[in-house]
C-alpha positions as CSV (number, residue, x, y, z in Angstrom):
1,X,-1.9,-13.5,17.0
2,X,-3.3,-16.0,14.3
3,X,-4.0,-19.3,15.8
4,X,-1.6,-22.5,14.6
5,X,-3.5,-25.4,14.2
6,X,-2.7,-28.8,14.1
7,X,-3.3,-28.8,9.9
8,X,-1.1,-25.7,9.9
9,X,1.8,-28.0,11.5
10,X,1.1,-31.1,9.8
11,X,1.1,-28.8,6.2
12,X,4.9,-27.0,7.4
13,X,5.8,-30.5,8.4
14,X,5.2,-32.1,5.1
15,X,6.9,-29.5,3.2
16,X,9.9,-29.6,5.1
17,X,10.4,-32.4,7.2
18,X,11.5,-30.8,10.3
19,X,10.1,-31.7,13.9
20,X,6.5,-31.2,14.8
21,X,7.7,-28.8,18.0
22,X,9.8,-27.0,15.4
23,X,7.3,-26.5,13.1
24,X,5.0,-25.1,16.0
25,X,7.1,-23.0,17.1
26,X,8.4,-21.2,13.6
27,X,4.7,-21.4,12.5
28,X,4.1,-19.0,15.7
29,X,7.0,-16.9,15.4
30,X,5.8,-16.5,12.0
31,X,2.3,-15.8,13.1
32,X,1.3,-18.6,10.5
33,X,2.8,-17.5,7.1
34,X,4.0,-20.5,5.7
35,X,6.3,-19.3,3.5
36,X,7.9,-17.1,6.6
37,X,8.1,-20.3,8.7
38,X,10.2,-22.4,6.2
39,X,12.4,-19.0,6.2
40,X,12.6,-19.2,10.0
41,X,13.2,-22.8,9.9
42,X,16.5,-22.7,7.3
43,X,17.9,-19.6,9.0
44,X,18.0,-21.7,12.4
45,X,20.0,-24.5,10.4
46,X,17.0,-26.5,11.0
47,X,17.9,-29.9,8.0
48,X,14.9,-29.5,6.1
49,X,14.1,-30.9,2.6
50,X,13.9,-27.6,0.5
51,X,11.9,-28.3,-2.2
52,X,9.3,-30.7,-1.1
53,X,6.5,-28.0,-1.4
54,X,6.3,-29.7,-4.9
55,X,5.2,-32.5,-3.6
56,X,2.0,-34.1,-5.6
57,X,-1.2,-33.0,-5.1
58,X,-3.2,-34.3,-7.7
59,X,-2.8,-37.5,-10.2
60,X,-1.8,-37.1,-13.6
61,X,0.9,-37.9,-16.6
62,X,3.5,-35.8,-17.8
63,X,3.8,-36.7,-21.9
64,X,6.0,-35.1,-24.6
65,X,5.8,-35.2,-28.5
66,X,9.7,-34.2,-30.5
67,X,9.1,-33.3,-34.1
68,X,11.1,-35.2,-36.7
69,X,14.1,-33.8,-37.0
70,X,14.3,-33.2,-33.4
71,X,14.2,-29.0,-34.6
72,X,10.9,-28.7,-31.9
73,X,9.6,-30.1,-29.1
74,X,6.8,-30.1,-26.4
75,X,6.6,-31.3,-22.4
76,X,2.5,-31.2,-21.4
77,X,1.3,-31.9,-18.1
78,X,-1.9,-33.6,-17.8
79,X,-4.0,-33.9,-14.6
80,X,-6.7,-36.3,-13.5
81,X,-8.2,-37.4,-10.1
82,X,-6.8,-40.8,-9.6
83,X,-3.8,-42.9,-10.3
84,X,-6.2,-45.4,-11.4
85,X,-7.0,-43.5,-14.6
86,X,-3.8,-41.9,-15.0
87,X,-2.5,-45.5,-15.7
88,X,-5.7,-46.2,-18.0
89,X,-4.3,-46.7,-21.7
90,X,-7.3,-44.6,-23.4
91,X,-6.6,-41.6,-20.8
92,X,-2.6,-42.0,-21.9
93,X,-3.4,-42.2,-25.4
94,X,-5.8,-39.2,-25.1
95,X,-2.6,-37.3,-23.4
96,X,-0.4,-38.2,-26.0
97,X,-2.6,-37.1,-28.6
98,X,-2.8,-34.2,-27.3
99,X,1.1,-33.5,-26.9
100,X,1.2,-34.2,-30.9
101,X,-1.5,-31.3,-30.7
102,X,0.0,-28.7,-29.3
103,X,3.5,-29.4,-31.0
104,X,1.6,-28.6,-33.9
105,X,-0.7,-26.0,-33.1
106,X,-0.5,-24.1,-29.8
107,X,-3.7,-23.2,-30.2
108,X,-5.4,-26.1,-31.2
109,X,-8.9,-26.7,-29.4
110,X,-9.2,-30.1,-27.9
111,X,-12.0,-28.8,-26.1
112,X,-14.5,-31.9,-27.8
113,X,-11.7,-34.6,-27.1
114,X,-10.9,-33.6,-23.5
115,X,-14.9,-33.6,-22.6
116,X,-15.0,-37.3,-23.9
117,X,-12.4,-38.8,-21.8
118,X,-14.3,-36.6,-18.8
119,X,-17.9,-38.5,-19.9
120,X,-15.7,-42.1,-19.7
121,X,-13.4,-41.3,-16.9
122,X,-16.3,-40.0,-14.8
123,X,-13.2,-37.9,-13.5
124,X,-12.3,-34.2,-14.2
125,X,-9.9,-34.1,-16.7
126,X,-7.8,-30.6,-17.0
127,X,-4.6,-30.0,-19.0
128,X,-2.6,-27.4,-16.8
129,X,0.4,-26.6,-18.7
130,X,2.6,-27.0,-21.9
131,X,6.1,-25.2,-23.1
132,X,7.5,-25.8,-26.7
133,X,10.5,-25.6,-27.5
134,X,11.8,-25.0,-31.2
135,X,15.7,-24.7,-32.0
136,X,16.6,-21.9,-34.1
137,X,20.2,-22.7,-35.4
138,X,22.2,-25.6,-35.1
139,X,21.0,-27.7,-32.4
140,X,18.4,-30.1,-31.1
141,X,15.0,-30.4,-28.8
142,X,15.1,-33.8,-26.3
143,X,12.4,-34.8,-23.9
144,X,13.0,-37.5,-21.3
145,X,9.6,-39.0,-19.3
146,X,10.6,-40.3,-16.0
147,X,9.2,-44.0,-15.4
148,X,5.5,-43.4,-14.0
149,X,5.3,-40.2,-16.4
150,X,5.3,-38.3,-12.9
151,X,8.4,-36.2,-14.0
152,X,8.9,-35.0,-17.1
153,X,11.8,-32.9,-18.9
154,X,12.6,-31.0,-22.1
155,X,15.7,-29.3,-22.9
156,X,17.5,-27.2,-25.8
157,X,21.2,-28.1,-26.8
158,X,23.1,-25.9,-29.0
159,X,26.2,-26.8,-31.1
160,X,28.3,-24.8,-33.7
161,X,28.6,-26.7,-36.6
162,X,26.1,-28.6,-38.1
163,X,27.5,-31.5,-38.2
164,X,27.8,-31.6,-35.0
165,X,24.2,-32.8,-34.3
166,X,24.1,-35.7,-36.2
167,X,26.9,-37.3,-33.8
168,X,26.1,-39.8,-31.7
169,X,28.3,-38.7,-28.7
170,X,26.4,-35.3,-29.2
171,X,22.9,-37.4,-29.4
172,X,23.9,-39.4,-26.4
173,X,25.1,-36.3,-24.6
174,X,21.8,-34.7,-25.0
175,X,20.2,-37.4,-23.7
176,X,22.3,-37.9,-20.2
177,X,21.6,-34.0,-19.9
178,X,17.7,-35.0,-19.5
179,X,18.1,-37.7,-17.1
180,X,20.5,-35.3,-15.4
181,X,18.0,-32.6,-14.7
182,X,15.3,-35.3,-14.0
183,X,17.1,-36.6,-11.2
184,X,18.9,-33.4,-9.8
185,X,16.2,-30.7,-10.3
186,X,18.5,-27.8,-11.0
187,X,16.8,-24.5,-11.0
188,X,19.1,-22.8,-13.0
189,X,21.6,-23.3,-16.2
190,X,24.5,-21.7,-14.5
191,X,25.2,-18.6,-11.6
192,X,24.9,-16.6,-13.9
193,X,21.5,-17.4,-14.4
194,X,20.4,-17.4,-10.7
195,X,17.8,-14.6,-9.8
196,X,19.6,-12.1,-8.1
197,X,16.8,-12.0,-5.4
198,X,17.1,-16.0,-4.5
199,X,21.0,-15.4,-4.0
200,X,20.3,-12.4,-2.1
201,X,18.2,-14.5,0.2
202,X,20.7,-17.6,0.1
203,X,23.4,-15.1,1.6
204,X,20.8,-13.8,4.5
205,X,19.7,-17.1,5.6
206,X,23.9,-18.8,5.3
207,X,24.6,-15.8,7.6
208,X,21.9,-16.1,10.0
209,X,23.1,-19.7,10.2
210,X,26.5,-18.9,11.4
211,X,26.2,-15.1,12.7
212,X,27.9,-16.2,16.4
213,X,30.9,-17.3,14.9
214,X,34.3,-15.3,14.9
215,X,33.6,-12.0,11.9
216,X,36.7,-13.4,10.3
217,X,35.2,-16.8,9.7
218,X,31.5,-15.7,8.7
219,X,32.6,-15.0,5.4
220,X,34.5,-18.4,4.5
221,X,31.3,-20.2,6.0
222,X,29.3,-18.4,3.9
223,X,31.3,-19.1,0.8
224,X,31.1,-22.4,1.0
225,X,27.7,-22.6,1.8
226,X,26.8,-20.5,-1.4
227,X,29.1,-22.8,-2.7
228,X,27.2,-25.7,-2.3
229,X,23.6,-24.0,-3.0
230,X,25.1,-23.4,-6.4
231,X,26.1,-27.2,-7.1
232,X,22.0,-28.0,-6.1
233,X,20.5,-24.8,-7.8
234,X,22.6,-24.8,-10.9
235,X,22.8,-27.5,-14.0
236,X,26.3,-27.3,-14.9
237,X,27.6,-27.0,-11.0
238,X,25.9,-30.1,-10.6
239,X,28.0,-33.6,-10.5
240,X,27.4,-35.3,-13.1
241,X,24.8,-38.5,-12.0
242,X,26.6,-40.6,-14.6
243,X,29.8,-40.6,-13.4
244,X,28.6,-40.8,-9.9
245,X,29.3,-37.1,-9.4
246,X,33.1,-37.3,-10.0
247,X,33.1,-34.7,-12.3
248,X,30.5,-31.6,-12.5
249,X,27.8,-31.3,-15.7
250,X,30.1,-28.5,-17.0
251,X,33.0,-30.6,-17.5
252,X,31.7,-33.4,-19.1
253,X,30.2,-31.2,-21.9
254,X,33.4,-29.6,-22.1
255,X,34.8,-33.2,-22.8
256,X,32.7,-34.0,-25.4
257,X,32.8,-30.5,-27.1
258,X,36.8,-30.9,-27.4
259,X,36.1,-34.2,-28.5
260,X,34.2,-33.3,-31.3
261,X,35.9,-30.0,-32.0
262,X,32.9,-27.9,-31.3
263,X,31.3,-25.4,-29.0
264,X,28.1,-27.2,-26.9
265,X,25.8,-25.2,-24.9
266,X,22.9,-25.9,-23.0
267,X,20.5,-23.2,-23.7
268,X,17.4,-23.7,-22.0
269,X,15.2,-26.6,-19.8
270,X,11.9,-26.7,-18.2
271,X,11.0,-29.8,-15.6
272,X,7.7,-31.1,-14.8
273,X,6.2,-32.8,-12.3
274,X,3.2,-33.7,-11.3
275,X,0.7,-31.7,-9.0
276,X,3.8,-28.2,-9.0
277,X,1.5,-26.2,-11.4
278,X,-1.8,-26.7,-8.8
279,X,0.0,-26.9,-6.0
């Protein structure tokens, strides 16, 4: 049997917030797979914060660089060893520099630039990730930089007409959709997007929860606990932050498509923060 030490419990602990004797004991039922014992640990109902395995682990910005036009688009994550250079305004400018880079030129060598920032940090300087985004029809590219450039978004909106992206409803629309997936971190657009192999494992672990209740209840309970993995997982099941959840994401871009008399869809996002890409 592997041994469970106290770093093993403190590391389960962190990433889910259960109880240190809870965290023992699903860490040795799951003869110290980590992964296994946060599985043990939901299917017991145990109220854990899913999600917290993205936690940071090392300091950093996340910057972003929109084309004129707003036709393309980048989100870069840049990682450093202290907060006390990723607040430095030459390391920020270097970051942002490098954004306008790689909107440019995704294979542009910065190679020179990023060994100079090294030589005045005195820290090791590594840029871990980037995704562009470039719209194809009608449409527009918006990034959205959470206060502390810890979190980081960019996301694709597609409209119908044309016209349709120089409104500022649609403009302002855009925009809330950023700070919505900022603060909610969906996974997902919609269901239909949801790996078939997460919502497989959803099901097992909402019927382990509740497999001593009556057969003619399980499947109820289970609804409505897919029910409300879907309004976490999934943009547009999500209420909508601005509106203090009263309506869901999907509705209000319904709203302002029939108010503008077009078809709006949110076609793609990607969400960074800090410390998930070496975590």
């Amino acid at each position: 049997m592997a041994e469970i030490t106290a770093a093993d419990v403190g590391k389960l602990r962190e990433l889910t917030n259960a109880g240190l004797m809870a965290c023992k004991k699903a860490l040795t039922e799951a003869q110290g797979d980590l992964n296994l014992a946060v599985e043990i640990l939901r299917k017991k109902g145990t109220n854990i914060a899913v999600g917290k395995s993205a936690r940071t682990t090392k300091e950093g910005v996340i910057v972003q660089s929109i084309l004129p036009g707003a036709r393309a688009g980048i989100l870069v994550e840049v990682n450093c060893e202290t907060d006390f250079v990723a607040r430095n305004e030459g390391f920020r400018a270097f970051c942002d520099d490098i954004a306008r880079k790689l909107l440019a030129d995704p294979g542009a060598d910065f190679e020179a630039e990023r060994v100079a920032v090294v030589a005045k940090t005195g820290e090791n300087i590594k840029v871990s990730r980037h995704h562009r985004m470039e719209v194809n029809d009608n449409g527009m590219v918006a990034a959205y930089i959470h206060t502390g450039a810890k979190v980081g978004v960019l996301v694709e909106v597609g409209a119908g007409q044309e016209t349709t992206v120089a409104n500022d409803d649609f403009r302002q629309l855009v925009k809330d959709i950023t700070l919505q997936i900022a603060a909610g971190y969906p996974k997902a657009i919609s269901r239909a997007d949801v790996d078939s192999a997460v919502l497989a494992k959803e099901k097992e672990i909402a019927g382990e929860q509740v497999k001593n209740k009556p057969p003619q209840a399980i499947a109820k309970i289970v609804e409505g606990k897919l029910e409300k993995f879907f309004q976490e997982y999934c943009l547009l099941d999500q209420g909508f932050v601005k509106k203090n959840s009263e309506i869901s994401v999907k509705e209000h871009v319904a709203s302002v498509a029939k108010q503008l008399g077009d078809d709006i869809t949110i076609r793609r996002f990607v969400r960074f923060q800090i410390g998930e890409a070496t975590a």
